[in-house]
N, C-alpha and C positions, 0 to 999 in steps of 0.2 A: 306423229299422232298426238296432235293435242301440246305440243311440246313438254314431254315428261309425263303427262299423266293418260294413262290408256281409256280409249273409247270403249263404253260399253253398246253392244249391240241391243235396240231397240226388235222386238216382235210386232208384228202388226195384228190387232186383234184380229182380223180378217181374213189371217191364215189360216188355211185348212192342216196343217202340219208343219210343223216345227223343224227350221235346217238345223241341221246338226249343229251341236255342241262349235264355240268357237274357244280357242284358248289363246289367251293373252301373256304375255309376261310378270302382270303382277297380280294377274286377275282370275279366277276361273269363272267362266260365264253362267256355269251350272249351278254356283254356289248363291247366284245373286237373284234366282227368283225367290225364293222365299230362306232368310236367311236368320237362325234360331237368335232371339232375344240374348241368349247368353256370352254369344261373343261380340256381343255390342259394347263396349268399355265404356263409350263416351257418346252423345247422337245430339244434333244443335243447329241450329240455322248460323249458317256464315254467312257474310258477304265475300265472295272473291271474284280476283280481278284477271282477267281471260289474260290466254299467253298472245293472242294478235291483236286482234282489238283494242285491248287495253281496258274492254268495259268490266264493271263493276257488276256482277248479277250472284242475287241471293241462290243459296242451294244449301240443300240438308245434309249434312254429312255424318258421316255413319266411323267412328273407329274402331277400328277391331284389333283386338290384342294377339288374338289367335293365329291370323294369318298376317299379320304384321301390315295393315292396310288402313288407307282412308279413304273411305270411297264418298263420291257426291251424286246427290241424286238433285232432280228439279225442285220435287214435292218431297215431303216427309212419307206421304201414304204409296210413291212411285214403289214398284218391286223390281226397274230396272235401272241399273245404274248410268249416269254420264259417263264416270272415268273414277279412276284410283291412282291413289300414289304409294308405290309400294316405298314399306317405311326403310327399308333395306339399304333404300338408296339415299336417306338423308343422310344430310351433311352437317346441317346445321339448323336452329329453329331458335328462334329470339322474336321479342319486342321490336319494334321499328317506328319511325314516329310515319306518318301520315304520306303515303306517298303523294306527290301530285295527281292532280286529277280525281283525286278519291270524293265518293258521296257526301262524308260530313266526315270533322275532324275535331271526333270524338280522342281526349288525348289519351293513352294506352292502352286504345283496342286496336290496334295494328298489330299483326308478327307477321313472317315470313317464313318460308322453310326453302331449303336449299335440295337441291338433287346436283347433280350431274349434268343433267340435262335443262333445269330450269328453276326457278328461283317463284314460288308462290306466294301471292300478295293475299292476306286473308283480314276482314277488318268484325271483331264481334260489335255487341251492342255495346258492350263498356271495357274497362277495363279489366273488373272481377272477372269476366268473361273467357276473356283474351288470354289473360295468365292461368286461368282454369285449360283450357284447352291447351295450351305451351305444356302444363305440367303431363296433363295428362298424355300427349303425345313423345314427350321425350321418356316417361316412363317404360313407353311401348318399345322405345330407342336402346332399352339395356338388356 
């Protein structure tokens, strides 16, 4: 799924009733329509870079210290998420210089973050950016 980071399920406005509840591994589906202001630690526009593809596309991401999670969403105003990466399973999260293929190469707004299952390319606007978000995520990590 996603390699590493779980799909969140999309509703179709044009449902007349809602399937039941899906539960995820690092995710709980119910928690992510409207999700209180207070366990938002951190919330930013990234750039990251897809596990097939390879492409580079913007999304909003949301961290939460609460549930140990970083969820993305498409838009900032979406109330349903892409996918999450439960922090549980980092490994590691550092600085990186620019991988190939990247949009612009802006120099230390690259980091990555490690799992198990797959290695996360994220590139901010700048540098302040990049090490703002590293700090804030690996505090999430203690």
């Amino acid at each position: 799924m996603g390699g590493g980071g779980e799909k969140c399920d999309s509703q179709s406005a044009t449902m007349t009733s809602p399937p039941p509840p899906i539960k995820f591994e690092c995710c709980d589906f119910e928690n992510f329509i409207s999700e209180p202001v207070e366990t938002r630690t951190h919330e930013g526009y990234l750039m990251k870079r897809g596990a097939l593809l390879k492409a580079w596309k913007q999304r909003w991401f949301v961290l939460d210290s609460i549930k140990h999670e970083l969820r993305y969403y498409e838009f900032m105003e979406d109330s349903h998420c892409k996918g999450c990466i439960d922090l549980s399973e980092v490994s590691a999260i550092g600085s990186v210089a620019a991988p190939p293929g990247s949009p612009k190469t802006v120099e230390g707004a690259f980091f990555e973050l490690k799992t198990a299952r797959r290695v996360y390319n994220f590139m901010a606007n700048n540098q302040k950016d990049a090490q703002e978000w590293i700090e804030k995520i690996q505090a999430c990590l203690q």
